[in-house]
VEXSENU-108451 format. One record per residue: residue in one letter; x, y, z negated of N, C-alpha, C, CB in turn. Coordinates in steps of 0.02 Angstrom, whole numbers, padded with zeros to 5 digits, always signed. Glycine has a CB too. Layout:
N
AXYZXYZXYZXYZ ...
end
This chain:
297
X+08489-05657+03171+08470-05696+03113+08530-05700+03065+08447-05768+03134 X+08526-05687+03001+08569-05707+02955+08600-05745+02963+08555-05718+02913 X+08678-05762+02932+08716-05832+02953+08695-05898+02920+08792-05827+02938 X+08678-05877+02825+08659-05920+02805+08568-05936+02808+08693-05913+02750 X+08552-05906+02826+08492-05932+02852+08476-05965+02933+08452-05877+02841 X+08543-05953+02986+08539-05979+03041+08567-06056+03012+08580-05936+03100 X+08592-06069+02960+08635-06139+02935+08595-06177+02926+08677-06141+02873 X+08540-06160+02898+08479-06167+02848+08458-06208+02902+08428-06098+02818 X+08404-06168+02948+08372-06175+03000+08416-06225+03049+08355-06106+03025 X+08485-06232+03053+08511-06294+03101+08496-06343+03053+08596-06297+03130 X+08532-06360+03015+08497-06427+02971+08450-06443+02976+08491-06431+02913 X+08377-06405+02955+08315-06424+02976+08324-06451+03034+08268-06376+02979 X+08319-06405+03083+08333-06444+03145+08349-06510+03160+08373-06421+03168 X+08430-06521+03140+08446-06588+03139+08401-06626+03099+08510-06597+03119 X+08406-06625+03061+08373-06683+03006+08299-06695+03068+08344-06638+02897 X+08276-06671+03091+08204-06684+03104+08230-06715+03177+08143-06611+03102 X+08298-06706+03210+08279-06737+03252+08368-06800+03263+08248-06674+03316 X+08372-06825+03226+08426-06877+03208+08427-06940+03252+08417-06901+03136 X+08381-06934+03268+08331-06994+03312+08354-06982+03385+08232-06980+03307 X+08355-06908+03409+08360-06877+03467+08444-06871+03484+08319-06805+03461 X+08429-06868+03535+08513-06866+03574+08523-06764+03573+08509-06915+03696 X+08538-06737+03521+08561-06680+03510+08612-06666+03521+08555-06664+03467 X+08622-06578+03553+08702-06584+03533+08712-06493+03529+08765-06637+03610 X+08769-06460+03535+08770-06420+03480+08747-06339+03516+08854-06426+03440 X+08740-06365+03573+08712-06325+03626+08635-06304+03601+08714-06369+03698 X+08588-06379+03584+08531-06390+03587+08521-06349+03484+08515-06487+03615 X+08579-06359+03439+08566-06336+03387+08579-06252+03388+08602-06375+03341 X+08628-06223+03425+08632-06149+03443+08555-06115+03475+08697-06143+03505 X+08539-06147+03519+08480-06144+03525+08426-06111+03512+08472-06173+03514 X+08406-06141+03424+08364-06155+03386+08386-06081+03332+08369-06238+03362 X+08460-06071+03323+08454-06011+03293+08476-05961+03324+08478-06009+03241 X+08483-05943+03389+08497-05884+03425+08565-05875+03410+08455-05823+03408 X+08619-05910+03414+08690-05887+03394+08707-05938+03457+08728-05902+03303 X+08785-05934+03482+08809-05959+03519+08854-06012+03499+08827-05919+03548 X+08848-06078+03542+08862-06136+03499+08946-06146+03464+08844-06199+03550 X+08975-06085+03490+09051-06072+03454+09034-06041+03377+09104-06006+03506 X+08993-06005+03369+08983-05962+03323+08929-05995+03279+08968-05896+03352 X+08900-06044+03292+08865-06084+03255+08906-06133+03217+08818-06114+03294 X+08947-06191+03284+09004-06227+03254+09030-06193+03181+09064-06227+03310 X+09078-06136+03207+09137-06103+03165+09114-06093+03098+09163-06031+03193 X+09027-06065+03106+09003-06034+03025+09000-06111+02992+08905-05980+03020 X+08977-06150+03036+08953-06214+02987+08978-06248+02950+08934-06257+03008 X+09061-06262+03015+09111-06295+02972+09144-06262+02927+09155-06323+03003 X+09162-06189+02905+09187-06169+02867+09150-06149+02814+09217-06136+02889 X+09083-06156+02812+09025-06157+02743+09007-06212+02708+08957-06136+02760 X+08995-06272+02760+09019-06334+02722+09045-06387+02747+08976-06360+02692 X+09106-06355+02770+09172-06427+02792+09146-06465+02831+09199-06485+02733 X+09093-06476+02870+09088-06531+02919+09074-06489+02972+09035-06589+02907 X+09083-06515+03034+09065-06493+03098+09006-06512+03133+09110-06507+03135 X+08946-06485+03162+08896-06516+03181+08876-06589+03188+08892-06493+03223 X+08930-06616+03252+08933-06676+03285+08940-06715+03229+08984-06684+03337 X+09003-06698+03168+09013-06740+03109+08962-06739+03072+09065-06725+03071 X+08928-06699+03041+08863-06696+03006+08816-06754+03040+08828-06618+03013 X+08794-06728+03095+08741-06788+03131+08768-06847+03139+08715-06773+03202 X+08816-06859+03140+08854-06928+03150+08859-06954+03074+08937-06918+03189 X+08863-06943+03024+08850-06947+02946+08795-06959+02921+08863-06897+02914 X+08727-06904+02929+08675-06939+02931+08641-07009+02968+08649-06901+02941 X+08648-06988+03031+08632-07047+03047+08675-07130+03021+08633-07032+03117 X+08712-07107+03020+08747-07179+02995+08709-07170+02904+08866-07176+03001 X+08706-07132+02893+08665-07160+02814+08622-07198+02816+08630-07116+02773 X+08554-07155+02869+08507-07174+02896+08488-07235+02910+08507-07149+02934 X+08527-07280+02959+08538-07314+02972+08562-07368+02931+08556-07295+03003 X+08596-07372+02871+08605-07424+02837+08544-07423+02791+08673-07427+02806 X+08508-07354+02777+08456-07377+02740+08407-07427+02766+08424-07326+02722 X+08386-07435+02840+08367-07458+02884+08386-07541+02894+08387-07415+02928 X+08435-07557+02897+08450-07598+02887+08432-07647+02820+08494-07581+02901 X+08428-07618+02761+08420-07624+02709+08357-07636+02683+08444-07586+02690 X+08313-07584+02720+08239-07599+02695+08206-07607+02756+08202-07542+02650 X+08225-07626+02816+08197-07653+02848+08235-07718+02884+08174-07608+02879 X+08182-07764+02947+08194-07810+02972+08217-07801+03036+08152-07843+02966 X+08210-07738+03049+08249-07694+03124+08296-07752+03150+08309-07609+03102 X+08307-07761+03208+08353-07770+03232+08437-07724+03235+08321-07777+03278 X+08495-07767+03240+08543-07704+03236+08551-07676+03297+08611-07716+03210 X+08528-07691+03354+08529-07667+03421+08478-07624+03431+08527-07717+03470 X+08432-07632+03391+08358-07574+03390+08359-07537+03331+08276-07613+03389 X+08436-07518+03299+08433-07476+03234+08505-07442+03282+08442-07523+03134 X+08532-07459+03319+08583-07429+03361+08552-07376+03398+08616-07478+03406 X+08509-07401+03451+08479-07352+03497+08442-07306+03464+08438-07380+03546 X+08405-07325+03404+08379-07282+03367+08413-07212+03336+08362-07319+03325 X+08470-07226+03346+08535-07185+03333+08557-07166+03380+08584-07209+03303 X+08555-07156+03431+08585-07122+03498+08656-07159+03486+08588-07023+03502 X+08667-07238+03478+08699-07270+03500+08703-07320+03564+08704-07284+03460 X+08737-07295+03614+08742-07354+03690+08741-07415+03675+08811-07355+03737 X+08771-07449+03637+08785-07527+03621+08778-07539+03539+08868-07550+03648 X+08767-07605+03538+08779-07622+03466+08851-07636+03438+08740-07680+03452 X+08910-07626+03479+08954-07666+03490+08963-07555+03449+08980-07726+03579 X+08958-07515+03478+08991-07444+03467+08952-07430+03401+08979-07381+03534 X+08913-07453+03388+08849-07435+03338+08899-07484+03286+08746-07465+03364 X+08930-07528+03291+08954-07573+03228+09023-07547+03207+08960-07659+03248 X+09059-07511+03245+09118-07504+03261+09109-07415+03206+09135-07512+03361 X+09061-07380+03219+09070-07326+03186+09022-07335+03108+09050-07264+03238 X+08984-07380+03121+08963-07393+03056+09013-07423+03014+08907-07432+03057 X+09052-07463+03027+09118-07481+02991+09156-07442+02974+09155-07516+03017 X+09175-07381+03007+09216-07330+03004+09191-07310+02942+09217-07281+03060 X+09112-07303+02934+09114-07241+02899+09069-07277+02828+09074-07165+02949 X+09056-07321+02847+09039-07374+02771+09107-07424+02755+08959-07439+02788 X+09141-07447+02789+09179-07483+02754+09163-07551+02747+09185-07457+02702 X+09111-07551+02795+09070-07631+02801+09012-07641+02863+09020-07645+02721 X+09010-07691+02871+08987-07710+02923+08905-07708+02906+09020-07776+02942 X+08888-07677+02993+08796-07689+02977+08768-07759+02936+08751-07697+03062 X+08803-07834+02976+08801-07867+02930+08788-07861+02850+08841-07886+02941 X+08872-07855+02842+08864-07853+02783+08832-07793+02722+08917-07867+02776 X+08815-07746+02765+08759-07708+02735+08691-07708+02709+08752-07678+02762 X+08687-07764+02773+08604-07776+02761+08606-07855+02696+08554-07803+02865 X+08660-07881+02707+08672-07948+02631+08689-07913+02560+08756-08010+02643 X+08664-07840+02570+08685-07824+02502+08761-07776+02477+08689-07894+02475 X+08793-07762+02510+08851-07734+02511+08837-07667+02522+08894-07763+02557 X+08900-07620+02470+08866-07552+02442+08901-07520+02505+08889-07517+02351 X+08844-07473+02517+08857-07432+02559+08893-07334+02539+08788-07442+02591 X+08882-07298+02592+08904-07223+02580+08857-07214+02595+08956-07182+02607 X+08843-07150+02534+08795-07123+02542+08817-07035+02561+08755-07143+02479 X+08775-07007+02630+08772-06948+02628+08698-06907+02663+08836-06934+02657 X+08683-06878+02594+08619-06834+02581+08614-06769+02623+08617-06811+02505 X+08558-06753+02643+08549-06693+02691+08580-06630+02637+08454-06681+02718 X+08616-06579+02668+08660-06543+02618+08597-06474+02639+08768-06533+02640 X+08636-06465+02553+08573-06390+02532+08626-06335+02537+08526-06387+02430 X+08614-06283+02579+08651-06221+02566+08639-06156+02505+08645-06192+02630 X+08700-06161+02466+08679-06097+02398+08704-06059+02432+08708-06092+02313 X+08710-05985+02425+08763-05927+02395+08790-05915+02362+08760-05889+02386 X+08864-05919+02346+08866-05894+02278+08927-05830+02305+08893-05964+02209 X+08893-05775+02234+08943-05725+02257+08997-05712+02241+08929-05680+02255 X+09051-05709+02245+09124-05709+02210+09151-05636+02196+09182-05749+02260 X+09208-05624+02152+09227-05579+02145+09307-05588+02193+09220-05565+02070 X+09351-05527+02193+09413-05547+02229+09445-05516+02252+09412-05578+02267 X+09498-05526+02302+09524-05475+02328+09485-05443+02384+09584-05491+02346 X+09477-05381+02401+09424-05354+02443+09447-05357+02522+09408-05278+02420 X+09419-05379+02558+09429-05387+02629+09431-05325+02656+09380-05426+02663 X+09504-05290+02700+09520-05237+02740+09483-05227+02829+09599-05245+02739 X+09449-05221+02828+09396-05201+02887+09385-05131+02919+09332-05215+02861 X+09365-05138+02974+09320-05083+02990+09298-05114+03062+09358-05001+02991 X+09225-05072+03079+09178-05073+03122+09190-05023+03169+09120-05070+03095 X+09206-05067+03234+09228-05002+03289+09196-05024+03361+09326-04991+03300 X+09182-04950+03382+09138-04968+03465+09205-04966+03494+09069-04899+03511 X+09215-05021+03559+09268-05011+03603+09236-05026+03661+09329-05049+03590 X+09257-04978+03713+09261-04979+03785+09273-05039+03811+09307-04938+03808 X+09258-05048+03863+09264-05141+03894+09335-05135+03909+09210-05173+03980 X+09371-05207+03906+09418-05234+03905+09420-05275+03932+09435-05241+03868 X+09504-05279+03968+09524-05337+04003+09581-05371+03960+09547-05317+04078 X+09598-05442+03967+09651-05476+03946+09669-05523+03997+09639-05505+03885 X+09721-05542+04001+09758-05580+04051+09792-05647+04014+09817-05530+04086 X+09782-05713+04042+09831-05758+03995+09818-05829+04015+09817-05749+03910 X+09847-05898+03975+09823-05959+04021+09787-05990+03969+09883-06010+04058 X+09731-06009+04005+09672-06047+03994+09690-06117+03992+09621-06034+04045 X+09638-06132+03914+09623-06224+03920+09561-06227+03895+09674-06283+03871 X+09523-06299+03906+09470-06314+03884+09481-06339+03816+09439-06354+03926 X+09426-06338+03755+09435-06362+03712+09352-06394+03656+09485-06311+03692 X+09370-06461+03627+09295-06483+03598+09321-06434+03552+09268-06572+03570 X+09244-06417+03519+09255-06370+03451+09263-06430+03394+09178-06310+03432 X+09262-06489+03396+09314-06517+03334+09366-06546+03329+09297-06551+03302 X+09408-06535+03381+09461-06552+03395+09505-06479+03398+09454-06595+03455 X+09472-06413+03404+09514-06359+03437+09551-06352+03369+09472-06284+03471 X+09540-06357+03303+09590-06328+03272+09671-06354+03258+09561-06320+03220 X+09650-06426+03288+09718-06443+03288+09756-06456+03337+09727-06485+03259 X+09705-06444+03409+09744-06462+03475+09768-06394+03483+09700-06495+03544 X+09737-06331+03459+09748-06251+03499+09839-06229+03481+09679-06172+03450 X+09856-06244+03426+09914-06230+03406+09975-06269+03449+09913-06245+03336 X+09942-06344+03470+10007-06364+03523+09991-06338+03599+10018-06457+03528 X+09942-06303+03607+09928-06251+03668+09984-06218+03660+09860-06201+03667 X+09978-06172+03604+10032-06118+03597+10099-06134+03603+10029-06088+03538 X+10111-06208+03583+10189-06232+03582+10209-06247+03660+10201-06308+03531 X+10154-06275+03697+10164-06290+03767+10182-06244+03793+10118-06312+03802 X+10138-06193+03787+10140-06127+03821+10203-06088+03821+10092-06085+03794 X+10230-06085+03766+10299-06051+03739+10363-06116+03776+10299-06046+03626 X+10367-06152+03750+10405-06198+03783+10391-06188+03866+10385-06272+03754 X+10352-06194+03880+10350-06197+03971+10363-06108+04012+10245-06232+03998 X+10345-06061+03981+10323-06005+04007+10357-05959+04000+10274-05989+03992 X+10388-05956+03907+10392-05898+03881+10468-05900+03827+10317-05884+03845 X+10507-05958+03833+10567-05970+03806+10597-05937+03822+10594-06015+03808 X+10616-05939+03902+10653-05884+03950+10674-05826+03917+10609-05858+04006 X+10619-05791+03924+10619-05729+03913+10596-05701+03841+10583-05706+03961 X+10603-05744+03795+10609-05734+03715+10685-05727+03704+10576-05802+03666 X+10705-05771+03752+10798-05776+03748+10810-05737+03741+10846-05792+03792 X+10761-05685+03795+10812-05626+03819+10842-05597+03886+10862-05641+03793 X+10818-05674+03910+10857-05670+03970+10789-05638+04027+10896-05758+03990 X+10798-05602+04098+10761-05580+04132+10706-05624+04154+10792-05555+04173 X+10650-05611+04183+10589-05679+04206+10600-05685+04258+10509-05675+04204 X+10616-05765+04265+10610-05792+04317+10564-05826+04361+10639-05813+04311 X+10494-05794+04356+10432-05826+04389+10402-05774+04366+10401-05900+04372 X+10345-05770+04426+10288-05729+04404+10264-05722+04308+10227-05766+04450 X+10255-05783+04305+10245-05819+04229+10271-05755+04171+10306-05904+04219 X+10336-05768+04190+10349-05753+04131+10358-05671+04160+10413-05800+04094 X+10369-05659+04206+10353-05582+04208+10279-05551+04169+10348-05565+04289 X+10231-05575+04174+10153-05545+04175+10160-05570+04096+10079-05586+04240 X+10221-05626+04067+10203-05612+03963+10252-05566+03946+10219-05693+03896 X+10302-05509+03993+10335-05458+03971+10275-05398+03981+10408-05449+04012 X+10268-05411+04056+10210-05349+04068+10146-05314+04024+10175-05370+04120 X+10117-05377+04003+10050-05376+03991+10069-05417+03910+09994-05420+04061 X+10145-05407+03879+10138-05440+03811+10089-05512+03788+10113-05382+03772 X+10090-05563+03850+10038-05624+03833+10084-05658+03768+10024-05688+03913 X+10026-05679+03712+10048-05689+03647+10014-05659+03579+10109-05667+03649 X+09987-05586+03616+09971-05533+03582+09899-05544+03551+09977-05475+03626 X+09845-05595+03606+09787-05603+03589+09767-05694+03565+09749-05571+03652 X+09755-05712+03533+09705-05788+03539+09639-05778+03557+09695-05830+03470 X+09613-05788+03602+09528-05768+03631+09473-05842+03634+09534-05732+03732 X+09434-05837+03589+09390-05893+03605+09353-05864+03653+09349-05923+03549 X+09311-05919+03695+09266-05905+03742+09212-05930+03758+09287-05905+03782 X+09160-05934+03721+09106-05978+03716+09047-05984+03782+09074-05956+03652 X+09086-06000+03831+09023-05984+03890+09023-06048+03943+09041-05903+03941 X+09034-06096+03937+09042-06162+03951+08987-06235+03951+09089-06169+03910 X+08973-06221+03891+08925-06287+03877+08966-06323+03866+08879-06319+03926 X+08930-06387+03834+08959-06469+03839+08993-06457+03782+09011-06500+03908 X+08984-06438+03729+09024-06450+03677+09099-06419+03669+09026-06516+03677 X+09119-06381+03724+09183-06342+03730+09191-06272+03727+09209-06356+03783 X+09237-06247+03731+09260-06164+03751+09325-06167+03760+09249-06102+03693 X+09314-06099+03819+09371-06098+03829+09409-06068+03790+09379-06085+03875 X+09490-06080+03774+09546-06018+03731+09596-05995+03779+09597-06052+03661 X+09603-05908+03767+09671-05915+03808+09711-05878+03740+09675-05866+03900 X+09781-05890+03786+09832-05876+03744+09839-05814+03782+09894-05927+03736 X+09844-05746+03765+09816-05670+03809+09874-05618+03792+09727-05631+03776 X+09842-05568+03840+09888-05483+03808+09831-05465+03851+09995-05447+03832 X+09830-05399+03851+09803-05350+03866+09807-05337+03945+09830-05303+03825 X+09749-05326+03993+09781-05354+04062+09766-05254+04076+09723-05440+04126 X+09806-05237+04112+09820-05176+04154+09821-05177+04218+09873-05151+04142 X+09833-05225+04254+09805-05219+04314+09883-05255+04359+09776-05126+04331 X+09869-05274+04407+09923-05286+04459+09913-05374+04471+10012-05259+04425 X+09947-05399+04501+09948-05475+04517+09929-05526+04475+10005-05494+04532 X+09873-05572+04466+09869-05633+04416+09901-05708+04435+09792-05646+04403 X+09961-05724+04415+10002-05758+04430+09940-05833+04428+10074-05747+04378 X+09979-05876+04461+09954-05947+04473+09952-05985+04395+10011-05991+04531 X+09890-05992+04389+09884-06043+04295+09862-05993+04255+09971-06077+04247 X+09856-05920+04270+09842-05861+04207+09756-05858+04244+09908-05760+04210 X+09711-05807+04227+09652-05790+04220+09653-05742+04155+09611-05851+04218 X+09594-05673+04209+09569-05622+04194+09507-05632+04146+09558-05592+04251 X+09493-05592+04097+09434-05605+04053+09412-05532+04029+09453-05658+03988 X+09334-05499+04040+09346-05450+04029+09274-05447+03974+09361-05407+04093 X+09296-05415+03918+09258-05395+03866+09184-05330+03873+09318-05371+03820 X+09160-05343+03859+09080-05280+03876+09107-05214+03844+08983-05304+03821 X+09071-05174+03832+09086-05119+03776+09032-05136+03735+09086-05036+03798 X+09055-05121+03650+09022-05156+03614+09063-05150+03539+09013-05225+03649 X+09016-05162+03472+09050-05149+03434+09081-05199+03396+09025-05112+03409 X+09132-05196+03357+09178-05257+03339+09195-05256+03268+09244-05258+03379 X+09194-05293+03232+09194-05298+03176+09263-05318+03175+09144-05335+03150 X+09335-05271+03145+09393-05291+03148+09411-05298+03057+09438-05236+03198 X+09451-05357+03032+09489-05383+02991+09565-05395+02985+09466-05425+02990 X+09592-05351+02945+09665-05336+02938+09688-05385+02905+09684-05275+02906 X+09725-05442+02918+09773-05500+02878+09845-05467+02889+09770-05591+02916 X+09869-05482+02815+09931-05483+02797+09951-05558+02767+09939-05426+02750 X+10016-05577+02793+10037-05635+02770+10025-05692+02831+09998-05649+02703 X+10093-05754+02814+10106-05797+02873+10059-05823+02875+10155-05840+02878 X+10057-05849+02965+10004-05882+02998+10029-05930+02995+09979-05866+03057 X+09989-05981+03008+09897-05981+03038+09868-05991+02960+09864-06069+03107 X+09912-06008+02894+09868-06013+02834+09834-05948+02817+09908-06035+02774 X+09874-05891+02821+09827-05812+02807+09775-05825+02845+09861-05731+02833 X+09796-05829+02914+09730-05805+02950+09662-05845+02952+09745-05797+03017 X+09674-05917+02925+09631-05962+02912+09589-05955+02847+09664-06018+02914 X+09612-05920+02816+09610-05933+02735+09541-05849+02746+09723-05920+02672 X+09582-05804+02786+09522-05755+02826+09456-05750+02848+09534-05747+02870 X+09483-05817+02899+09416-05829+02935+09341-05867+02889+09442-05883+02999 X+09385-05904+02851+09349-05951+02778+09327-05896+02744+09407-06003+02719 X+09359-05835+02725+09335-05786+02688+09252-05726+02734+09418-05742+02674 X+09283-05747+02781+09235-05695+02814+09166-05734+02859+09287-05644+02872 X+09176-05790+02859+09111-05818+02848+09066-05849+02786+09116-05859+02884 X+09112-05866+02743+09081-05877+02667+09052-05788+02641+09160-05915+02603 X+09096-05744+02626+09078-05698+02616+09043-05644+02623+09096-05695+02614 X+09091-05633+02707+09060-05545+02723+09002-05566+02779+09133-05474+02769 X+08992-05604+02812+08935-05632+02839+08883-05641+02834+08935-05662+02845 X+08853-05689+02755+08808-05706+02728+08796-05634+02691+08820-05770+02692 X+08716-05633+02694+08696-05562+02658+08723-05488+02681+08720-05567+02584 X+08743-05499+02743+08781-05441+02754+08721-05414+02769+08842-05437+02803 X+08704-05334+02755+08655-05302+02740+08640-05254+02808+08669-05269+02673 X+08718-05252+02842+08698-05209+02907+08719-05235+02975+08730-05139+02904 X+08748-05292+02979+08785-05333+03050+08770-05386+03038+08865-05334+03066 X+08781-05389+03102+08769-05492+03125+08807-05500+03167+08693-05530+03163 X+08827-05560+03198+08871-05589+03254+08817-05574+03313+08896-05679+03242 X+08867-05567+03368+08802-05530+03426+08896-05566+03462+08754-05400+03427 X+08869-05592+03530+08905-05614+03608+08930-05671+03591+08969-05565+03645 X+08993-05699+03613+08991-05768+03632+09069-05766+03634+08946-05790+03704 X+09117-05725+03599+09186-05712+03598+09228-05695+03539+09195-05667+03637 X+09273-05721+03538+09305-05690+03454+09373-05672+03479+09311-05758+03375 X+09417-05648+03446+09508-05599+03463+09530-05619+03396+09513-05485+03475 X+09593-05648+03413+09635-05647+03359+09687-05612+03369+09654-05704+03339 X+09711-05569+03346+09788-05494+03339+09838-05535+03319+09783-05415+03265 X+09898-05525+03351+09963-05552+03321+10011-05477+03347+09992-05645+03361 X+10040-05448+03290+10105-05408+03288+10146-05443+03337+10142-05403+03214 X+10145-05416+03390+10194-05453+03456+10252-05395+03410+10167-05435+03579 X+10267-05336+03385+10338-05324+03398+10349-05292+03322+10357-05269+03471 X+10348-05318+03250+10398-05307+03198+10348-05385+03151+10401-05202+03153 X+10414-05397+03136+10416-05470+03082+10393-05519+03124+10363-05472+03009 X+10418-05564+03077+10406-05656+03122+10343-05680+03094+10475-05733+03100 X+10302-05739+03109+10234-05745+03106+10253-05794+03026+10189-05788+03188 X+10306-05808+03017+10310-05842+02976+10322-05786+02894+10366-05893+03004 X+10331-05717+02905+10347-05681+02863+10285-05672+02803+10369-05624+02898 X+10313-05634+02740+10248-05642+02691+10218-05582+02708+10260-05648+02606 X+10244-05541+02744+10196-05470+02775+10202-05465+02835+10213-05398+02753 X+10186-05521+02857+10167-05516+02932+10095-05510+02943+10190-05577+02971 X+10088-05452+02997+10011-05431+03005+09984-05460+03068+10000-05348+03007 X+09934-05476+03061+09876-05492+03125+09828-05484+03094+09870-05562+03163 X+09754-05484+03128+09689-05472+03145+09631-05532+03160+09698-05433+03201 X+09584-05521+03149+09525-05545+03168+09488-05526+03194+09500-05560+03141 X+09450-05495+03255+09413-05465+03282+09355-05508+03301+09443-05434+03326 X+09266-05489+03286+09238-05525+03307+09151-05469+03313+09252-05597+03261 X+09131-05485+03370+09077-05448+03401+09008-05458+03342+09062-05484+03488 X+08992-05382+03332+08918-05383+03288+08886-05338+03335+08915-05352+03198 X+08845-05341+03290+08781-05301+03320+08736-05259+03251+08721-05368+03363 X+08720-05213+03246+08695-05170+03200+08617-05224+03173+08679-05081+03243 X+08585-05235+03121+08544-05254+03107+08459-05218+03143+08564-05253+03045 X+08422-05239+03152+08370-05200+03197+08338-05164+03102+08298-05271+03266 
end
């Protein structure tokens, strides 16, 4: 299914069921994409993240409710896939700035409207790509769990943990002293960022990766191995993580929507980092985007 028409079709979705205890599993679902790849298009087409969207409406919802009706606030809570009235008051405050109380005496609320998706087409700099079949693959590296609206800002102190605990050593210079840091000389771990959408519950896993070749998987690392299959690869130039973000924003607003011959197809995405010329901080520093399509039927 198209991306901006799988967007389309989750909204519907939600909106019809706001009432219902949804979640992003149950909206992937509904458009045949995997709930990483649903998340990622949504929030970067229009800035909110599923859970945030439904958590927005309903709190609109809900003060209209209040407003034009005699509801109870404990039976306009549950009505909301809120546990208590006590959690139901606490995020309605958050996000009005006033109390159910004082909502229902007249006090102006926020308003947010079910959002309409346009297209619009831009002109620009042209995105460096190509479409390639690759043989199945292994990668090697250490795993964490992560919510998809929290990962963009927890994944980067992954990477700092990881380097600090694992991989200082032997950035020094100096020889590895643990399995650890042997298998990020061996197998270059650093080289890949791998989402992994096969979990449930609102998470995926990420590892911080290289390329696995074979021999011992040290204690805390894990094997992950890719299908054969074709991949839609994206060439970034310029420091991370703003290039490569500024990418990913580009290639779901853009080359995604209307794309005339691919779609997102599996449940995995690769991010490329130049493990060996320039620093990540350089203005021509190169990395990648790699992410699984599938030919249009």
């Amino acid at each position: 299914m198209e991306l901006i028409t799988s967007i389309r079709k989750a909204i519907d979705y939600m909106e019809k069921h706001l009432t219902d205890n949804i979640s992003a599993q149950d909206v992937a679902d509904q458009v045949y994409l995997s709930p990483f790849f649903i998340q990622k298009g949504f929030s970067l087409i229009t800035g909110y993240g599923l859970g945030e969207y439904i958590r927005n409406r309903r709190l609109h919802n809900a003060a209209l409710d209040l407003k034009e009706t005699e509801d109870k606030v404990i039976d306009i809570a549950l009505r909301y896939c809120y546990e208590t009235p006590e959690s139901f008051s606490k995020a309605f405050s958050r996000f009005h700035g006033v109390t159910p109380t004082q909502a229902r005496e007249g006090a102006d609320v926020r308003t947010f409207l079910p959002l309409s998706i346009k297209v619009q087409v831009q002109g620009g700099i042209q995105m460096e790509y190509k479409v390639t079949t690759m043989f199945q693959f292994k990668v090697i590296g250490f795993q964490k769990e992560f919510d998809y609206e929290t990962a963009y800002q927890e994944i980067p102190k992954f990477w700092d943990e990881i380097c600090e605990k694992y991989a200082a050593n032997v950035y020094a210079g100096n020889e590895p002293a643990s399995p650890q840091e042997k298998a990020i000389i061996d197998h270059c771990i650093g080289e890949y960022g791998v989402c992994i959408d096969d979990i449930g519950g609102g998470k995926f896993r990420y590892l911080v990766a290289g390329k696995y070749s074979g021999g011992d998987v040290p204690e805390g690392m894990v094997v992950y191995e890719f299908p054969r299959g074709e991949w839609a690869m994206f060439d970034c130039i310029g420091p991370i993580p703003e290039s490569l973000q500024s990418l990913n924003t580009r290639i779901f607003k853009e080359w995604l929507p209307g794309n005339p011959d691919y779609e997102l197809y599996g449940n995995a995405n690769v991010e490329w980092y130049d493990c060996v010329n320039g620093e990540k901080t350089d203005k021509d520093y190169h990395s990648a985007i790699w992410i699984p399509v599938k030919k249009k039927a």
